[in-house]
C-alpha positions in Angstrom: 1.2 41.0 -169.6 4.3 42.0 -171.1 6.2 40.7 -173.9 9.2 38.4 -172.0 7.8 38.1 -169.2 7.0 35.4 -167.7 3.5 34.3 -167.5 1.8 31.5 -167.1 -1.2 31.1 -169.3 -3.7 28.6 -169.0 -5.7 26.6 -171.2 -9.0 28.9 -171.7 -12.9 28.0 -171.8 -14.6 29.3 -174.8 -16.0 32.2 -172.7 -12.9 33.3 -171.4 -13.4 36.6 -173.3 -16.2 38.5 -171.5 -18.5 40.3 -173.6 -18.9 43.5 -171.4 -16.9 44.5 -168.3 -19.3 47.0 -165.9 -17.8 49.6 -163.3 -20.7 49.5 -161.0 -21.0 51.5 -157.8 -23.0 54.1 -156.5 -26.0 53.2 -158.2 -24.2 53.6 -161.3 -23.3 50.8 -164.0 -20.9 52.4 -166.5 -19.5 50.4 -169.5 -16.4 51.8 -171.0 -16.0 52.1 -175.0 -12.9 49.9 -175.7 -10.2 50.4 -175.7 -10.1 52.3 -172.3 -7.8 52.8 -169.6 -9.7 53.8 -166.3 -8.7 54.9 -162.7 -11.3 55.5 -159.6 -12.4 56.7 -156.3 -14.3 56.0 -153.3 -15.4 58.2 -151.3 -16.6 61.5 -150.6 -14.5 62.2 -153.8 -15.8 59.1 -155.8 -15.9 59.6 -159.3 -14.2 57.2 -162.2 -11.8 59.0 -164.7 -12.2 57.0 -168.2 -10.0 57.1 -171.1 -10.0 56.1 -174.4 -7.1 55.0 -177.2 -8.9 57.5 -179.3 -7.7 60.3 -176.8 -11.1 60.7 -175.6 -12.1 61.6 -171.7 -14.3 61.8 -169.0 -14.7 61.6 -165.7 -18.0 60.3 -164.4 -18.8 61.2 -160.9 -21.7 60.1 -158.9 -24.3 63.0 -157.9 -27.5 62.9 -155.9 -28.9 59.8 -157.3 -27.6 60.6 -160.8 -24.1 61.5 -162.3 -22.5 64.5 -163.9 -19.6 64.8 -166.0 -16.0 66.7 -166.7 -14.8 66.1 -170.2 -11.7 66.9 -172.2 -13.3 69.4 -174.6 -10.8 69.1 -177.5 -11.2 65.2 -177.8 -14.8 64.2 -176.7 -17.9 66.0 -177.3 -20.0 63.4 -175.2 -19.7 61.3 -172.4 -21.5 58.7 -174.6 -18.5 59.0 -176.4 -16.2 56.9 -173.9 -18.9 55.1 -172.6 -22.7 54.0 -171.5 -24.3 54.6 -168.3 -27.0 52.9 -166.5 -28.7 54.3 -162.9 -29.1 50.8 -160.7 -28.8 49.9 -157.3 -25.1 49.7 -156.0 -23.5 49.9 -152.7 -21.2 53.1 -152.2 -18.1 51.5 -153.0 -16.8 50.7 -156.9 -16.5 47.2 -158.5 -15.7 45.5 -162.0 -18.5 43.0 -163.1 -18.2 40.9 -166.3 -20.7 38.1 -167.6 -18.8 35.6 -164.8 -18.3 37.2 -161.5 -17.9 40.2 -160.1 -15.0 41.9 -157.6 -14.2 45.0 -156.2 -11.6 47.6 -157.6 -9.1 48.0 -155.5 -8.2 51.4 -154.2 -4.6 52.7 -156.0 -4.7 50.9 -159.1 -6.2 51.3 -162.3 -8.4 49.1 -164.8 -7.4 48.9 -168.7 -9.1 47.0 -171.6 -7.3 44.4 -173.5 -8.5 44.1 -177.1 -5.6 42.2 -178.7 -7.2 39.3 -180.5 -5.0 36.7 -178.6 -5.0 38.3 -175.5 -6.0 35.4 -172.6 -8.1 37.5 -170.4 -10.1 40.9 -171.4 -8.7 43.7 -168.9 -5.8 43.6 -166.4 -5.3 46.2 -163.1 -2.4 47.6 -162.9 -0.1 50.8 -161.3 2.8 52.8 -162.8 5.1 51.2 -160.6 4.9 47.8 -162.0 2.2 45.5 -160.4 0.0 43.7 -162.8 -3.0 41.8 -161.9 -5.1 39.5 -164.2 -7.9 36.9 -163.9 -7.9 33.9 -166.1 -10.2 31.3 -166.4 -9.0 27.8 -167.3 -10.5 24.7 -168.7 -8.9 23.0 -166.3 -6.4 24.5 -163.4 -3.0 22.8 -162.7 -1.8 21.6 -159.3 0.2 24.4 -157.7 3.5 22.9 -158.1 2.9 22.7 -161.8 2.1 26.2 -162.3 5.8 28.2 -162.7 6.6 29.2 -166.3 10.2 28.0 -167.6 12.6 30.2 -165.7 10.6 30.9 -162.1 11.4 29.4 -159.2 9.3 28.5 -156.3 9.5 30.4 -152.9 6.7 29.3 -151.3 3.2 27.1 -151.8 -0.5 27.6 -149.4 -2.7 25.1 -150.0 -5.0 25.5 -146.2 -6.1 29.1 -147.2 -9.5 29.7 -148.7 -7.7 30.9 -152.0 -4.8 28.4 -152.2 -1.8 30.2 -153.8 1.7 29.8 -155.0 4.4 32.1 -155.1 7.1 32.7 -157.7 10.2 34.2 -158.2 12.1 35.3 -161.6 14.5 37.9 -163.4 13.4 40.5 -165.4 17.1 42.7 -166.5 18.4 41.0 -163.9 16.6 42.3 -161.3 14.5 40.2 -159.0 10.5 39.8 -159.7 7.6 38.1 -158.2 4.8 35.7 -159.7 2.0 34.9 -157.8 -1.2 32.6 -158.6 -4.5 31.6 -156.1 -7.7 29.9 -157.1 -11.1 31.2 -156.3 -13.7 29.4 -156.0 -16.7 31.1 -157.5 -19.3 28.3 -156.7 -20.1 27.5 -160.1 -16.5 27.2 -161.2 -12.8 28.3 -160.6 -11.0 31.1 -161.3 -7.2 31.9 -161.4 -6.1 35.4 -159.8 -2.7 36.3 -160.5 -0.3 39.0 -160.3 3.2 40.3 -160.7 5.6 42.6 -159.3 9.1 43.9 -158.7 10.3 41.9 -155.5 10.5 45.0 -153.7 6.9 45.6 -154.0 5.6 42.4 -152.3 3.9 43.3 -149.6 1.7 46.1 -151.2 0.8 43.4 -153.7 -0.6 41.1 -151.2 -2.5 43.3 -149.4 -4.2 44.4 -152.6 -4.6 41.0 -153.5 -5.5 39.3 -150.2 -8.0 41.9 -150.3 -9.4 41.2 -153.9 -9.2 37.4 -153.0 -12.2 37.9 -150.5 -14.1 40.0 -152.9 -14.6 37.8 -156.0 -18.7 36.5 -156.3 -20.3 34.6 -158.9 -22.5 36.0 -161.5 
């Protein structure tokens, strides 16, 4: 989220803040110090590069049932130093698990920690180029129509698809941007998946998020 922006932010359940968040994949379960910023790959080459605020690094890659890692030798002295690793069994592709449901990490983007005390949701993916994607999840989730923040304008509302969604439009500098908001159903409760974008990025942004839509399971 970013200061100005416009974002809708819902009224949260006491255990909005998870108390972990797990990359798991390749029989690995890794659980970054905070606060970390963290990229990955699937793969022949799969391996997840971690760092830390602290300036500490490593890259974990998956090896022959096990792991070995790279490390930036002038900042981290362990990889226990940026973060804890467990041997399970995964499938072959990585995913982000927290105490309510689990999803898969889509390829291109990467996964930061957010530790600010007010912050509505604990981590966010995101690129360089300007796409943000969070996951919040509400006491109680408004209609669809309900959910632009002052200043967004609706373009367009789905309510038949499995996700239902909503899409927004706004100005950021005066240039054109994109809101957009679905609901998952998890089973055992709702979620809200949202993201944003410069307008000229919308297509890329819903084929990561269609995508990320399908992928969400209860834990």
């Amino acid at each position: 989220m970013v200061d100005g922006w416009p974002n809708f932010v819902f009224e949260m359940t006491d255990n909005c803040h998870h108390a972990w968040v797990r990359l798991v994949g390749y029989d690995l379960a890794i659980v970054p110090a905070q606060a970390f910023v963290a990229w990955a790959e699937n793969g022949p080459a799969a391996r997840v590069d971690i760092g830390l605020s602290s300036g500490a690094f490593a890259q974990i890659i998956p090896h022959e049932g096990g792991y070995k890692s790279k490390l930036d030798l002038s900042t981290t002295s362990s990889v226990y130093d940026v973060a804890q690793i467990e041997l399970l069994t995964s499938p072959a592709r990585w995913a982000v698990q927290t105490s309510i449901y689990r999803c898969d990490w889509p390829a291109g983007v990467k996964l930061r920690s957010i530790v600010a005390p007010s912050a509505p949701w604990p981590f966010d993916f995101f690129t360089e180029n300007g796409l943000l994607i969070w996951v919040q999840n509400p006491r109680q989730i408004p209609v669809l129509q309900d959910m632009a923040a002052p200043g967004q304008s609706l373009i367009e509302m789905n309510e038949r698809n499995s996700a239902p969604s909503v899409l927004l439009s706004y100005s950021v500098q005066s240039q054109p941007w994109l809101q957009r908001h679905s609901i998952i159903d998890l089973g055992n409760g709702k979620i809200v998946l949202s993201l944003q974008c410069p307008a000229g990025m919308l297509q890329e942004a819903l084929e990561i998020i269609v995508s990320l839509e399908s992928s969400f399971s209860a834990e």
